[in-house]
N, C-alpha and C positions, 0 to 999 in steps of 0.2 A: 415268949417273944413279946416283948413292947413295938408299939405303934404309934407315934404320934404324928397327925392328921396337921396341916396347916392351911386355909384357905389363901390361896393367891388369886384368885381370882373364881367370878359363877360355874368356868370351864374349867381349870386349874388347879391341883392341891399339891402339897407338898408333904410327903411321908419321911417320916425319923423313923427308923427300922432299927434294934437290936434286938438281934439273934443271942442266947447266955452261950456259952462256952459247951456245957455239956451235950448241948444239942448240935453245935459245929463239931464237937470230936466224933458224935455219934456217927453224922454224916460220912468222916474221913475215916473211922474205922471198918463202916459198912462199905467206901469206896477202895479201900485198899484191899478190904477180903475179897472184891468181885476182882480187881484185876491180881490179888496172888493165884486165883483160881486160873488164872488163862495164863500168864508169863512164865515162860521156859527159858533158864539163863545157863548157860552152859556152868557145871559143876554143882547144878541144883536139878533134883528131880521138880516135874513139875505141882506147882502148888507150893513147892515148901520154900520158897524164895523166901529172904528174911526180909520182914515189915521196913526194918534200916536201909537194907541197900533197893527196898521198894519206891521209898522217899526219896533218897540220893538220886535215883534216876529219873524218877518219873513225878518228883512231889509239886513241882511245879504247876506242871499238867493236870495232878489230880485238884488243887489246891484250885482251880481256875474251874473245872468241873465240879466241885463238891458249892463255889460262892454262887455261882450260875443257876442250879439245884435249889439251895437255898432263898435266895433272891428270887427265883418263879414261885416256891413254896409260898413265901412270905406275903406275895403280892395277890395270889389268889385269896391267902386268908383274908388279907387286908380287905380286896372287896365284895370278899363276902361277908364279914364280921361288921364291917362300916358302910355297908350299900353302897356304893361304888362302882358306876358303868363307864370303865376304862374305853376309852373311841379310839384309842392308836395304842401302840408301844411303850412303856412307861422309858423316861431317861434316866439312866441309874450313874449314880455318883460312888461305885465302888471303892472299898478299900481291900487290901491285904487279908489274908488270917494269921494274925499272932497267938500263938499256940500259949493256951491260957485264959486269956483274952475273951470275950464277946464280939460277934459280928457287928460292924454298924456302918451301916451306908443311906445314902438320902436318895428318894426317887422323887421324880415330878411327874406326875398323871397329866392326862386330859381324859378329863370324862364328860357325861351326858350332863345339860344343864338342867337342873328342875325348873320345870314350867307350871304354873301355874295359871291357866290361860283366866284373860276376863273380858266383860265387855263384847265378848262374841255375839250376843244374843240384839236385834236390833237396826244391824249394819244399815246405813241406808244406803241404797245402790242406785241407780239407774240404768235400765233397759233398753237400747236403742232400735228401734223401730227393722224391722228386716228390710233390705233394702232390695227392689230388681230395677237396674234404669236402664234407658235405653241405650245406651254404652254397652252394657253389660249384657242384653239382650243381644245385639248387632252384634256379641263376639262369639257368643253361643253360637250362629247364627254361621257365622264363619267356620265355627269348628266344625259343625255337619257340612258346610263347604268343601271342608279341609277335606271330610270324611267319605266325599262322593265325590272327589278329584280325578284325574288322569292325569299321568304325568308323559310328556313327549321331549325325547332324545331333541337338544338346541342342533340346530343345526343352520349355516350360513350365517352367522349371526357371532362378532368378536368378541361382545362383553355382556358379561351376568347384570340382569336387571333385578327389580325388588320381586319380580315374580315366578322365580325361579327357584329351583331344590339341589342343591351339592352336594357331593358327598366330599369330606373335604378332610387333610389331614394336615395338621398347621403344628407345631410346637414354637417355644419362645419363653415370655415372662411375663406376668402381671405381678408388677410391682414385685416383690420380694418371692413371690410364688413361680417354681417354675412349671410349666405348663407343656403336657405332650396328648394329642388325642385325634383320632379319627372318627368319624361320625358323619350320618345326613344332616343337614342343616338346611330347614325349610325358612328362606328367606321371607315368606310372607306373615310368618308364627314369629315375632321378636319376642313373644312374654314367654316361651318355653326355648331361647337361645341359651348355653353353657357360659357362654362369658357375658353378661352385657356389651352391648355395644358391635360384635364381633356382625352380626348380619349387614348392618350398613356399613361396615369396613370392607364386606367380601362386595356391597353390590360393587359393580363399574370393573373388575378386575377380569383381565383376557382368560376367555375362554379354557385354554389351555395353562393357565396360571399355574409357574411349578418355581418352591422355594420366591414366592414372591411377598416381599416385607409389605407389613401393613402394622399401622399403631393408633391408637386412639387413647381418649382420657374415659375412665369411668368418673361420673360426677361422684362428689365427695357427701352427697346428701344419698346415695345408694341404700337400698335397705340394707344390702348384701354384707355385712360392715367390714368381712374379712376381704372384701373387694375393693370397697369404697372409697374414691380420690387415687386409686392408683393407675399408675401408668400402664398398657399393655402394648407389648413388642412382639410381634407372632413372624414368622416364614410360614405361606400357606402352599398347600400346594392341591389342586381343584382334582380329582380323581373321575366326575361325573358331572355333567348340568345336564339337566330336563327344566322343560319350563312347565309350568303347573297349570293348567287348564280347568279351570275350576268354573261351573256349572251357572247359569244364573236362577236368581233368586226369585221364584215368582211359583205358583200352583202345582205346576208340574213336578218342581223341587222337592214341594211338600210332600205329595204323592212318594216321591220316590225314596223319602226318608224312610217311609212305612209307620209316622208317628201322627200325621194328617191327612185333611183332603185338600186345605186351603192353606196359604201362607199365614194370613191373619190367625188362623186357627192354630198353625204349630207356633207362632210367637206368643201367641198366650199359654198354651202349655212350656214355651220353654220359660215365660217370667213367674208362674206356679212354681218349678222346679228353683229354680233363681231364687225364691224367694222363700220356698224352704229349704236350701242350702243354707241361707244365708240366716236364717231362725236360727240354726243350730249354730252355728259360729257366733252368732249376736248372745246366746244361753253358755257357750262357754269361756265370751267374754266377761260375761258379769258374775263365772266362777272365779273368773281372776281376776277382776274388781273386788271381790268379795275377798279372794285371801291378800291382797295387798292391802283392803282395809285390818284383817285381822294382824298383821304384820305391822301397819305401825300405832293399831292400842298396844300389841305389846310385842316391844322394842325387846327382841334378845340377843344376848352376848352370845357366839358358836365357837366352838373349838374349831382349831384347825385343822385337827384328823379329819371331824365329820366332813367342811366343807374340803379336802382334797378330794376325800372318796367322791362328793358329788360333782366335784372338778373334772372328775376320771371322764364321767360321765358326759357333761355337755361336751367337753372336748372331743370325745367320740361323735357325738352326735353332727360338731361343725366340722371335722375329717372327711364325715361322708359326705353333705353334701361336696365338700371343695372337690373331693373322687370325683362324684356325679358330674361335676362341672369340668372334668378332666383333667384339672389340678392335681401334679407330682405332690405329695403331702410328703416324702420321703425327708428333703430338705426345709420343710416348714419349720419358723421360728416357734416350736410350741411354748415358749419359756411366755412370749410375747402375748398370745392368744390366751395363754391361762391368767397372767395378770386381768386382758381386757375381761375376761368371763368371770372370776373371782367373786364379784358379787354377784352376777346372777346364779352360781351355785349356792353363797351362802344365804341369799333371797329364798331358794328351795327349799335346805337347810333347814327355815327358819319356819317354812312352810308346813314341814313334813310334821318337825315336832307340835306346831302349834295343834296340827289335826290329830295327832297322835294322843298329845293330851285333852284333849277336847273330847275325842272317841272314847277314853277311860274315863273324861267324868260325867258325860253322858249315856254309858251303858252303851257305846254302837257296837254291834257286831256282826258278821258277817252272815248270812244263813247258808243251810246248803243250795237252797233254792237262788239266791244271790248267787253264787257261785255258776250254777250250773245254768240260769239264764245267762251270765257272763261269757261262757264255755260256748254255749252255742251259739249267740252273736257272732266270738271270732270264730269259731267254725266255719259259718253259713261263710264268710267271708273267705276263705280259704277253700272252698268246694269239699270239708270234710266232717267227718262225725265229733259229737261232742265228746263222745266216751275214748275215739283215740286221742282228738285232741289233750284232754283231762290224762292220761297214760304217757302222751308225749311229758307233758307238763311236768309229770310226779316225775319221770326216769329223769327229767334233767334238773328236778330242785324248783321250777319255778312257781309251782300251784302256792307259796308263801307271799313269793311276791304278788301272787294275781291277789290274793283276802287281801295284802297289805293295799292294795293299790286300789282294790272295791271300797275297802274301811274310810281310805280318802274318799272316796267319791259319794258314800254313802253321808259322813261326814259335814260336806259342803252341801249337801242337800238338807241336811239340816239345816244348815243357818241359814240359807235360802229360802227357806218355809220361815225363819223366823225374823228374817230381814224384814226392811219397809223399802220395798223395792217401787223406784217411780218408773213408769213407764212412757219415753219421751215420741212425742209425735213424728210421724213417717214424713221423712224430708218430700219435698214435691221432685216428683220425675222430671226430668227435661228430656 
């Protein structure tokens, strides 16, 4: 068999494949004895059907199964004999078998790009200060509120104010999304509402509110992006209002959290807490400062198998929340959502490999002990053992991806030891 390799591009080759003749007939001899061996044709016992009227019937078929054989043959030798890490399907440009003849057809691969990473070592980054303000404190603050509430049946009284709890079931449309969902809806909580926007649309609406239209704009600067600048059109219909009775804030409150004796005392443990929350999110922004700088020293070209597969994937991940948010995803424009996501998968992509080769030319590797402090983390998390966790993990395939995904982490902790990381000063509280 001949092989000839063409570069069309870092992700891209182009293979010239001929198969000789003797090795095509061998295939169609060995495939015509396996099926003389099964076909029974009337006035022939079975097996002994002759080779000619085997072809006449069936040489089509065989002919189609014997180039198909060949061709997956060819393409494994191919990358095994020439290193070659095929990322998708190869596209084959088949032809016929002319009896005599040599096979030859032309395939196009995509494969894995070689990386040679550089420049990793050094990054300079910046660290920004953990932040607790008083904003931030006051919400806390509310949520143990929220958390030592009673809630009282509205009564005498025709329309929902902002202090009141729903249980509410509305369907309709944001923008191209359609939307059906029943749920409480704590009107005084906007930063955990399902749609933006939809709490101060419900305040002011009667009591008894049933199929009653309401619409509003979400601004167009939204984080939410599959939200953002669109229109929402709902029919609600109000199932329950209590008003929310929520507690005042002063000593007593404290006491009753069971976290203090004094207000001033539980506000300072909650901007403690705040502000080691807020550590750890500030430590895994500047792992992703870190791989966006290592992303553009070096600039790679991705196949497009690899970045679909990671296409697969965000798009799951923006499906669920739109669920959570009680968004029909049944009729979602996905064609839409994967153009806008497109580059944030091949941004991954680009990510995944860089650490990948980085990990082989650094020696990183995984230990068991990495591992099983990993195990028990999500454990503790979960309320279970490490050793079923690790037993869940093998029966379903995943303990691969867990080293794969430690290998990253471990990784980026390299080059953050060997960053010149500045560390910017704590903005002033207001």
């Amino acid at each position: 068999m001949q092989i000839t390799i063409e570069d069309i591009s870092p992700v891209e080759k182009k293979l010239a494949v001929e198969i000789p003749w003797d090795d095509v007939k061998s295939k169609l001899d060995e495939a015509y004895r396996e099926l003389g061996r099964g076909v029974q044709l009337k006035g022939f016992r079975k097996g002994k059907v002759p080779r000619q009227m085997l072809e006449r019937l069936y040489g089509k078929q065989v002919d189609q199964e014997v180039v198909k054989e060949l061709v997956r043959d060819s393409m494994v030798k191919a990358a095994d004999e020439h290193h070659l890490k095929p990322v998708a399907e190869p596209v084959i440009d088949e032809t016929p078998i002319t009896h005599g003849q040599p096979l030859k057809f032309a395939a196009k691969i995509e494969v894995r790009p070689q990386v040679t990473p550089k420049d990793y070592f050094g990054i300079e980054l910046e660290r920004r200060a953990p932040q607790a303000s008083a904003e931030q404190i006051e919400h806390a603050l509310k949520h143990k509120q929220d958390e030592l509430s009673q809630f009282k049946k509205v009564e005498g009284r025709e329309a929902v104010t902002e202090r009141d709890a729903v249980v509410i079931k509305f369907q309709g449309t944001v923008g191209e999304h359609k939307v059906e969902h029943q749920m409480m809806l704590d009107l005084t909580d906007q930063d955990h509402e399902p749609l933006p926007g939809i709490s101060k649309a419900v305040v002011g609406l009667p009591v008894g509110a049933k199929d009653h239209e309401i619409g509003w704009s979400i601004p167009a600067d939204h984080p939410r992006k599959e939200l953002a600048g669109r229109e929402a059109k709902l029919k609600v219909t109000l199932l329950d209002v209590k008003e929310k009775l929520v507690p005042k804030l002063d000593d007593d409150f404290a006491k009753d959290t069971g976290e203090a004796q004094t207000l001033d005392e539980l506000k300072g443990k909650i901007r403690e807490k705040i502000l080691a929350t807020d550590r750890q999110k500030a430590e895994r922004e500047l792992r992703e400062q870190a791989l966006k700088e290592l992303r553009k020293r070096n600039p790679l070209e991705v196949s497009g198998g690899l970045v679909d597969r990671q296409l697969d994937n965000v798009v799951e991940r923006v499906k669920l929340q739109l669920q959570l948010a009680g968004i029909d995803i049944r009729n979602l424009e996905e064609s839409k959502i994967r153009e806008d996501l497109r580059e944030v998968a091949a941004d991954e992509v680009r990510g995944t490999l860089l650490l990948e080769a980085i990990a082989e030319a650094e020696k990183v590797t995984v230990t068991e002990a990495d591992l099983k402090k990993r195990l028990v983390e999500l454990a503790s998390l979960r309320g279970s053992s490490a050793d079923k966790l690790r037993a869940e993990y093998q029966k379903e395939g995943r303990l691969d991806a867990l080293r794969h995904a430690l290998r990253e982490e471990l990784t980026l902790d390299l080059l953050l030891t060997r960053a010149t990381i500045k560390d910017a000063a704590a903005a002033e509280e207001k």
